[in-house]
Backbone as CSV, one residue per row, in Angstrom:
resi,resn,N_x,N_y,N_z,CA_x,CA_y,CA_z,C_x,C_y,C_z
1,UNK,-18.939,12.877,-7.377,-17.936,13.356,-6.429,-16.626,13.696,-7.140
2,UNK,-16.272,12.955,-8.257,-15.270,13.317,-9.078,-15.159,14.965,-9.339
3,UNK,-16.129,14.918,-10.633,-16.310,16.155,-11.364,-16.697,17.471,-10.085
4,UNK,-16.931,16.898,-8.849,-17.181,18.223,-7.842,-15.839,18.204,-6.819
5,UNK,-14.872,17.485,-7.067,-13.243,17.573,-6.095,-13.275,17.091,-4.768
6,UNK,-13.873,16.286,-4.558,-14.528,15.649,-3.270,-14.025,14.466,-2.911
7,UNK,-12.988,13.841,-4.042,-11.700,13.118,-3.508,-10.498,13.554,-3.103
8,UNK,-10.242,13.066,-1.981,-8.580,13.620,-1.615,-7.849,12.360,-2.451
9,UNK,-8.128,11.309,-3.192,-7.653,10.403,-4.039,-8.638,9.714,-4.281
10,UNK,-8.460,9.188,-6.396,-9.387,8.299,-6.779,-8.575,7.512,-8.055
11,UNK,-9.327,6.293,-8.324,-8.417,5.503,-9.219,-8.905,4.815,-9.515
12,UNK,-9.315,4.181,-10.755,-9.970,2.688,-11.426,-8.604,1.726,-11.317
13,UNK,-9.393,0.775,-10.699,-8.125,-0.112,-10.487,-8.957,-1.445,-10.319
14,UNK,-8.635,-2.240,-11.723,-9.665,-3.446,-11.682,-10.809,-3.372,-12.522
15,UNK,-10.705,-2.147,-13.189,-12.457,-2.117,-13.823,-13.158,-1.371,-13.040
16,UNK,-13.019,-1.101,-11.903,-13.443,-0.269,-10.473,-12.587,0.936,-9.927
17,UNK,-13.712,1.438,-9.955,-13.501,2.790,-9.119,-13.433,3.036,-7.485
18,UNK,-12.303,3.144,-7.113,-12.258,3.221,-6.038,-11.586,4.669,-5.243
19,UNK,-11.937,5.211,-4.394,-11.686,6.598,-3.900,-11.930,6.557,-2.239
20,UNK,-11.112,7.968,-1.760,-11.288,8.610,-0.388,-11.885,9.745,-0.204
21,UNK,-12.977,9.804,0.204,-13.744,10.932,0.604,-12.747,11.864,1.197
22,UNK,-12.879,13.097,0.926,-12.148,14.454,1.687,-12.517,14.699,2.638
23,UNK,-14.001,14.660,2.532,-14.687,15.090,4.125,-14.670,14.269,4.898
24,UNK,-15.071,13.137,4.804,-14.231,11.904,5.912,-13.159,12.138,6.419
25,UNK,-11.905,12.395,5.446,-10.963,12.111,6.266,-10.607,13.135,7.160
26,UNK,-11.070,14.620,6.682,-10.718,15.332,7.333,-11.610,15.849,8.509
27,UNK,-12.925,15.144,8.888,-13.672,14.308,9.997,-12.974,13.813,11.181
28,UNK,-12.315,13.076,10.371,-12.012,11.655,11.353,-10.039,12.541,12.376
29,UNK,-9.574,13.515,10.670,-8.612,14.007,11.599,-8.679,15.219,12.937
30,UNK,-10.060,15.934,12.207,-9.900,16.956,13.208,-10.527,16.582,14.802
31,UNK,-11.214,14.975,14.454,-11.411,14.521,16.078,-10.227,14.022,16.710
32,UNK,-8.863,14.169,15.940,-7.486,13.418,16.517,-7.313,11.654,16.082
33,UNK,-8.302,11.536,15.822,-7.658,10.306,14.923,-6.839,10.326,13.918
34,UNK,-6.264,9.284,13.545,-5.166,8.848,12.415,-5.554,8.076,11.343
35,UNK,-5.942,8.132,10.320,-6.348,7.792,9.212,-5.339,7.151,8.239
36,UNK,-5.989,5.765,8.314,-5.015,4.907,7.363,-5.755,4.691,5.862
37,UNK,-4.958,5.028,5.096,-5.387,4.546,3.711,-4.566,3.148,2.716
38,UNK,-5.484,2.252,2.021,-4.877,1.593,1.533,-5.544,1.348,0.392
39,UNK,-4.008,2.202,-0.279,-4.151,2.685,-1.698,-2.845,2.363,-2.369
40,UNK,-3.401,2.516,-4.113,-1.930,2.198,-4.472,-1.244,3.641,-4.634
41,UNK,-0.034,3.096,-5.010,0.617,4.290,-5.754,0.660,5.617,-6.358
42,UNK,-0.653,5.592,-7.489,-0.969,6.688,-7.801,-1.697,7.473,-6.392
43,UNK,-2.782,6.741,-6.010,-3.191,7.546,-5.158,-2.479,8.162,-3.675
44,UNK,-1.202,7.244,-3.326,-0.453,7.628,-2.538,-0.085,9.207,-3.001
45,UNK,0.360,8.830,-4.099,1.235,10.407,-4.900,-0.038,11.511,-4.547
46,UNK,-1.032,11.588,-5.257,-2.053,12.302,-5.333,-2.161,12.683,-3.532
47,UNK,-2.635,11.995,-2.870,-2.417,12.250,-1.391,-1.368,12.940,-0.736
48,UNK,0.253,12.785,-1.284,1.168,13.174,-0.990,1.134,14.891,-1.175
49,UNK,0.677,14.612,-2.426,0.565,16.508,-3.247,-0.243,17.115,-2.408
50,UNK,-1.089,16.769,-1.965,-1.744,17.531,-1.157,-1.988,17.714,0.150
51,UNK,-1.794,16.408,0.889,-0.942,16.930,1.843,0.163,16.151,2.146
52,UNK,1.674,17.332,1.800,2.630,16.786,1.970,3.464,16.123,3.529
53,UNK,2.948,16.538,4.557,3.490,15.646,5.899,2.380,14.075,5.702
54,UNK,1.978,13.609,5.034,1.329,12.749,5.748,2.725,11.350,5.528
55,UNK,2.667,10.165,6.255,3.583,8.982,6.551,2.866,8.194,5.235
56,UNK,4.042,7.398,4.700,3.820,6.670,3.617,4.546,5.354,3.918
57,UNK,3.507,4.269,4.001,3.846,2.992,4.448,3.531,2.038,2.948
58,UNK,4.323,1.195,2.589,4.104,0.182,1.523,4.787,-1.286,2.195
59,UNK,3.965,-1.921,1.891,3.514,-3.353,2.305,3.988,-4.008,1.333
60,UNK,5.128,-5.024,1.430,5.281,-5.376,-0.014,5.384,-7.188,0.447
61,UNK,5.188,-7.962,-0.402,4.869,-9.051,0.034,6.394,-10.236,-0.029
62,UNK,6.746,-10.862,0.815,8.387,-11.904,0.735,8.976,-12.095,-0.351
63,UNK,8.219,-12.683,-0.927,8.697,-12.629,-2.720,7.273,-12.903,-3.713
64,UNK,7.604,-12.404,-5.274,6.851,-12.822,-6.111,5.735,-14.054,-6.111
65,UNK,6.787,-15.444,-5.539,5.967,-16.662,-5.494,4.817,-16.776,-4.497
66,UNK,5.494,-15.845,-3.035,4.375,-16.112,-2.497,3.292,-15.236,-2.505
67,UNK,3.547,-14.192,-3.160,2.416,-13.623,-3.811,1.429,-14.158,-4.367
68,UNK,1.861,-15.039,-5.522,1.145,-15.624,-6.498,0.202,-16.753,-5.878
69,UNK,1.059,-17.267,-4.425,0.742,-18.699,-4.225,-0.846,-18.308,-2.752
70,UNK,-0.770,-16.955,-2.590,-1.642,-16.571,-1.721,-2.871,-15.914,-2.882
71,UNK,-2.592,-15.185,-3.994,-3.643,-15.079,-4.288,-4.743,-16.041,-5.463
72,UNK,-3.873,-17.623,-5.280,-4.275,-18.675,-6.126,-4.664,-19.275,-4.538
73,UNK,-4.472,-19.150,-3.246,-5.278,-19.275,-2.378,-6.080,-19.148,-1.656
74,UNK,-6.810,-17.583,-2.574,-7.864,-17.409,-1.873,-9.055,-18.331,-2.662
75,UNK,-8.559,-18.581,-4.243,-9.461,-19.402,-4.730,-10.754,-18.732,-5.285
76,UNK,-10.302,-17.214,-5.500,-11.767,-16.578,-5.943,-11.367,-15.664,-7.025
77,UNK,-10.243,-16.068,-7.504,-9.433,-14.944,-9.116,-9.281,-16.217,-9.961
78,UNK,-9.669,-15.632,-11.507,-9.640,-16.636,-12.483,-8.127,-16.622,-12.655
79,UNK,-7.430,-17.377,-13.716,-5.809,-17.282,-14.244,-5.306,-15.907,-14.784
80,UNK,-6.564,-15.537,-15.422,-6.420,-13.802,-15.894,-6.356,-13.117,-15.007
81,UNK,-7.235,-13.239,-13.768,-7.279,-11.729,-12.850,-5.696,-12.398,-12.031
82,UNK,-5.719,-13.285,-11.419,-3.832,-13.571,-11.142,-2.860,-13.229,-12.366
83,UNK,-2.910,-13.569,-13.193,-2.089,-12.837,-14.245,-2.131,-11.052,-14.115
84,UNK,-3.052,-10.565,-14.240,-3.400,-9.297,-14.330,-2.588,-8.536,-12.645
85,UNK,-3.181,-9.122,-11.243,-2.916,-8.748,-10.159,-1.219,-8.699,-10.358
86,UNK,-0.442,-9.734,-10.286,0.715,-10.014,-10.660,1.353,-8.976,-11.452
87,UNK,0.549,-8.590,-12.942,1.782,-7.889,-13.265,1.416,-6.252,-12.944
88,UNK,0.320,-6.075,-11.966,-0.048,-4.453,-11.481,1.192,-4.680,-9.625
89,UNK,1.128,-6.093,-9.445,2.258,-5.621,-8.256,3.238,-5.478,-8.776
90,UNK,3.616,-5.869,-9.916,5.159,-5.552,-10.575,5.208,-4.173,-10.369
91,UNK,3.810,-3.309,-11.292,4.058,-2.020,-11.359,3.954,-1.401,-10.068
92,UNK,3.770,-1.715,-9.510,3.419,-1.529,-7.723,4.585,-1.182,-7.064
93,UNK,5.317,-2.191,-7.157,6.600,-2.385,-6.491,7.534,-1.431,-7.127
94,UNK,7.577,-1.170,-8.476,8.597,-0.094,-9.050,8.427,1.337,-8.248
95,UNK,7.668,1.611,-7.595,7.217,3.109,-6.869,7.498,2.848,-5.395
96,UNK,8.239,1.990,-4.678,8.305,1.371,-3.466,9.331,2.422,-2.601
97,UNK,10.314,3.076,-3.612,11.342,4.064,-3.464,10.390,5.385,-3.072
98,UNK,8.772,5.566,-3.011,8.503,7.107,-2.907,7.934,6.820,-2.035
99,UNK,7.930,6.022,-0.828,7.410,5.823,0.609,8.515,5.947,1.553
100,UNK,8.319,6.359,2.872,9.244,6.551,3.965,9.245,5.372,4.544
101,UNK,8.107,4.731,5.103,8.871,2.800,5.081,8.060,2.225,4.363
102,UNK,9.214,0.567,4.687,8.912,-0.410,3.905,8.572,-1.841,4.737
103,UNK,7.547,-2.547,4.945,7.268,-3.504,5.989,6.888,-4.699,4.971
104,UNK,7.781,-5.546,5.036,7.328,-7.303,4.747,6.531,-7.889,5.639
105,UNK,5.358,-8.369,4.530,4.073,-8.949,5.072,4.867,-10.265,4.564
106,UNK,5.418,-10.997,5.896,6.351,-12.226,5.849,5.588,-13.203,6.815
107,UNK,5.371,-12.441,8.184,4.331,-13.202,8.877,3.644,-12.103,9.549
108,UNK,2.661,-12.256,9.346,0.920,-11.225,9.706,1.340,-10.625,11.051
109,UNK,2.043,-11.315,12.008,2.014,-10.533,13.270,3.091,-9.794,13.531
110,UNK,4.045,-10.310,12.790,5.115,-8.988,12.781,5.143,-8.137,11.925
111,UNK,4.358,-8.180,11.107,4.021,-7.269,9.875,3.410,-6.289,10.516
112,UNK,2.258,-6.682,11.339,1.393,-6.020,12.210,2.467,-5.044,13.131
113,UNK,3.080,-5.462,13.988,4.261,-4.926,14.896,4.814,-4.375,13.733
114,UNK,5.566,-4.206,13.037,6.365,-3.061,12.496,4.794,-2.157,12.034
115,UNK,3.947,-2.348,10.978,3.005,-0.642,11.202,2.759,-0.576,12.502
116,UNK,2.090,-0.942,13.426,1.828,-0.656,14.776,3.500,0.204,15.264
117,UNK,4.398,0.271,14.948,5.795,0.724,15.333,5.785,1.777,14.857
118,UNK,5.667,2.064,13.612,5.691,2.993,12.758,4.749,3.864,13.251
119,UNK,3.607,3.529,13.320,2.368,4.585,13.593,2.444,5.421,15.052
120,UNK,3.144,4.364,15.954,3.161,5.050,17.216,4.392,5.503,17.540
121,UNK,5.061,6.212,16.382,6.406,6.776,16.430,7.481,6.048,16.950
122,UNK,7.407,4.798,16.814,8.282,3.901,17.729,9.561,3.088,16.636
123,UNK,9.769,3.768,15.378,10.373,3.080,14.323,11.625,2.377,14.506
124,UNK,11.989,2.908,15.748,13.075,1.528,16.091,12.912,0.289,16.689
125,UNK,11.577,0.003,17.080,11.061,-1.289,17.316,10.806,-2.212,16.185
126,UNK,10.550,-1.663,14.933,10.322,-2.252,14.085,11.607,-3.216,13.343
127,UNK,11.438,-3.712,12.310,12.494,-5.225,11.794,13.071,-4.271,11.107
128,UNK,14.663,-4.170,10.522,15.296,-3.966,9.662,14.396,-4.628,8.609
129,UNK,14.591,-3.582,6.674,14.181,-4.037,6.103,15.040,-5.340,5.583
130,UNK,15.045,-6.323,5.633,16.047,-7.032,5.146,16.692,-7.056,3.357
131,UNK,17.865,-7.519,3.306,18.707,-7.128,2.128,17.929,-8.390,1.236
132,UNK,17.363,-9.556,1.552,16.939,-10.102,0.421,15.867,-9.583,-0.904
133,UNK,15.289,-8.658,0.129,13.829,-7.852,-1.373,14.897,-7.366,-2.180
134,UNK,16.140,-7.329,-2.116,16.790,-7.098,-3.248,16.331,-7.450,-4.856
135,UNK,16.445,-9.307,-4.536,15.963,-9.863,-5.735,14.365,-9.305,-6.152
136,UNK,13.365,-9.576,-4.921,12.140,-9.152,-5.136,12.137,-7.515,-6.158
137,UNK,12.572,-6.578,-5.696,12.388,-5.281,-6.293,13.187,-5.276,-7.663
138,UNK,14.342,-5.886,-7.870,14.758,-6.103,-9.064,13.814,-6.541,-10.229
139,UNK,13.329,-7.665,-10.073,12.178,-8.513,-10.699,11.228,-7.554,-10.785
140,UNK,10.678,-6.170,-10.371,9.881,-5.362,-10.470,10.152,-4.162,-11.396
141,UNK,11.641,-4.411,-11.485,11.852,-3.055,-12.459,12.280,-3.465,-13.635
C-alpha cells in the first residue's frame, strides 16, 4: 500500500508500521461521518498537506510524571520501552504549536468534554488551556 499511495498517512513508530487507509477515510467521509485519527505528528503534518481544512487536536498529558507514572501502570513496557515512549513524547510535545487545540488528559471525562466540544463546534464549552503546561512544554523543548 506504501509503494502504490494508498496512505493518506504512514509511520514506523515503535519498530511498527502503522498507517490510514485513503479509501477508508474517504468512505467513511463521503457518508457524512467525521473521522478521527490518532496519530503522531509527522503524520498529522502529512494529513495536513493534503488536506489542508481538516481540525488538529493534540492530547497532551498534566505533566511529564504522570505520564511516566501511567505508563509504568499499565505494567506491560519494559524500563527501555518507558525510557524510549518518554523521550518520543518529549519529541511529541515540541510540535504541539502546529495543532489548532490543545486538551489536557487531566481527568478522562473532561478530557472527553473538551474533544466532544471541539468536534461539535462548541469550542467555548471547552476548559481554558491552563498556564501551568508552561513548565510541561518547556521540559519538551
Amino acid at each position: 500500500m506504501v509503494r502504490e499511495d494508498k496512505f493518506l498517512e504512514y509511520a514506523m513508530v515503535f519498530s511498527n508500521y502503522y498507517g490510514t487507509s485513503h479509501v477508508t477515510v474517504e468512505q467513511q467521509l463521503s457518508r457524512g461521518k467525521n473521522v478521527l485519527l490518532d496519530i503522531d505528528w509527522q503524520g498529522a503534518r502529512e494529513v495536513k498537506q493534503k488536506v489542508p481544512d481538516v481540525c488538529s487536536i493534540f492530547v497532551l498529558p498534566p505533566s511529564r510524571q504522570e505520564l511516566e507514572r501511567r505508563l509504568r501502570d499499565r505494567g506491560q513496557d519494559s524500563e527501555q520501552v518507558i525510557a524510549d515512549r518518554m523521550r518520543e513524547a518529549s519529541e511529541e510535545m515540541r510540535h504541539h504549536d502546529e495543532y489548532e487545540y490543545l486538551v489536557v488528559n487531566d481527568d478522562f471525562d473532561q478530557a472527553l468534554a473538551d474533544l466532544r466540544a471541539i468536534i461539535t463546534g462548541n469550542e467555548e464549552r471547552r476548559r481554558p488551556v491552563s498556564a501551568d503546561l508552561t513548565n510541561l512544554l518547556r521540559e519538551s523543548a
